[in-house]
C-alpha positions as CSV (number, residue, x, y, z in Angstrom):
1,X,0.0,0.0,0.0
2,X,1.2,4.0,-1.1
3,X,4.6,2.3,-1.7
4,X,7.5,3.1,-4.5
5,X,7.6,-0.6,-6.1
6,X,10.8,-0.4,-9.1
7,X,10.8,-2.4,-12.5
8,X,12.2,-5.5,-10.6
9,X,8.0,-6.7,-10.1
10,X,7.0,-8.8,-12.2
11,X,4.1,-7.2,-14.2
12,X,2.0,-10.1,-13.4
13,X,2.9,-9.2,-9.9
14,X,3.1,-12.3,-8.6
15,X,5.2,-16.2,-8.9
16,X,3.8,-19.1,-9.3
17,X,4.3,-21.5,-6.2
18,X,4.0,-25.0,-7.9
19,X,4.8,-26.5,-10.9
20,X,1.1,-25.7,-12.4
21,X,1.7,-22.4,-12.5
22,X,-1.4,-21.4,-10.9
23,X,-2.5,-18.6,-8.3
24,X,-3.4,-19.6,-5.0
25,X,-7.5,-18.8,-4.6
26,X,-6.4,-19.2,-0.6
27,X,-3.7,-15.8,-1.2
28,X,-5.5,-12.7,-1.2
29,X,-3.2,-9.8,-2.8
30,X,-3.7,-5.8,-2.9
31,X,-2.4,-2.7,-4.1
32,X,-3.3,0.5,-3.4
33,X,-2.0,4.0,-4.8
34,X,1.5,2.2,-5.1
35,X,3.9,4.3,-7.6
36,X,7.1,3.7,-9.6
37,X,7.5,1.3,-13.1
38,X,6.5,-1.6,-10.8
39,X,3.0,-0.5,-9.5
40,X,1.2,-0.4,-12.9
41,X,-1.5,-3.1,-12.7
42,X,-2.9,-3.3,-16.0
43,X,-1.0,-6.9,-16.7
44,X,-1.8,-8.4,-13.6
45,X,-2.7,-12.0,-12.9
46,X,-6.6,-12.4,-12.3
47,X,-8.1,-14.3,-9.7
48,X,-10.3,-14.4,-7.0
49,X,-7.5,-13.5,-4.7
50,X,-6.7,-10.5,-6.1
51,X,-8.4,-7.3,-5.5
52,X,-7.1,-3.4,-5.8
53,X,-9.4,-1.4,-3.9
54,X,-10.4,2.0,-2.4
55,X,-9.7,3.3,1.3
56,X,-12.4,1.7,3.3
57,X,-11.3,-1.4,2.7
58,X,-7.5,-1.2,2.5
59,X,-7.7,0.8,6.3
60,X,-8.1,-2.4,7.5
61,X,-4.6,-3.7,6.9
62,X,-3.0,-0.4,8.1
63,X,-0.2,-0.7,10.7
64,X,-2.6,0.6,13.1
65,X,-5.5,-1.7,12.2
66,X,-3.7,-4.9,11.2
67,X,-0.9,-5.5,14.1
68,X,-1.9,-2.8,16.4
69,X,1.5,-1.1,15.4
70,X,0.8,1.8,17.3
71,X,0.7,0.5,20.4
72,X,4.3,-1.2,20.6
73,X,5.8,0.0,17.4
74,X,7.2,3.2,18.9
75,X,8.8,1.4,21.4
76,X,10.9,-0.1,19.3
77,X,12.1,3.0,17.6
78,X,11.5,1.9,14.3
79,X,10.2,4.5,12.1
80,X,6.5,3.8,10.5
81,X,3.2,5.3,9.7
82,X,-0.1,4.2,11.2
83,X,-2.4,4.9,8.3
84,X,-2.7,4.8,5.3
């Protein structure tokens, strides 16, 4: 999410993790408002797994929503933001 992804992704933007070649309909991937020659999404895999979405629904995966980052996070002195 909102992050600077280079040429080095695969414009599928993802692997294949067996010999089929298939995507896992268990792996849920998303992208949102990422940037750079990696983030463009107009040659990626389709599946049911797959979904690029607006704010309401990527805030849930936010450091603050997902792990509860803000709570212990700062403790550790590593830098981070909390929303999106």
């Amino acid at each position: 999410m909102q992050s600077k992804l280079g040429s080095l992704i695969d414009p599928k933007g993802w692997a294949p993790w067996d010999e089929g070649g298939t995507l896992p309909d268990t792996v849920h991937y998303a992208e949102y408002k990422n940037v750079g020659p990696g983030s463009e999404t107009s040659s990626r895999a389709s599946s049911k797994g797959l979904f690029i979405d607006d704010a309401g629904m990527v805030s849930n995966f936010t450091v603050t929503s997902f792990i509860g980052g803000g709570q212990w996070i700062p403790a550790t002195g590593v830098p981070f933001q909390a929303g999106l």
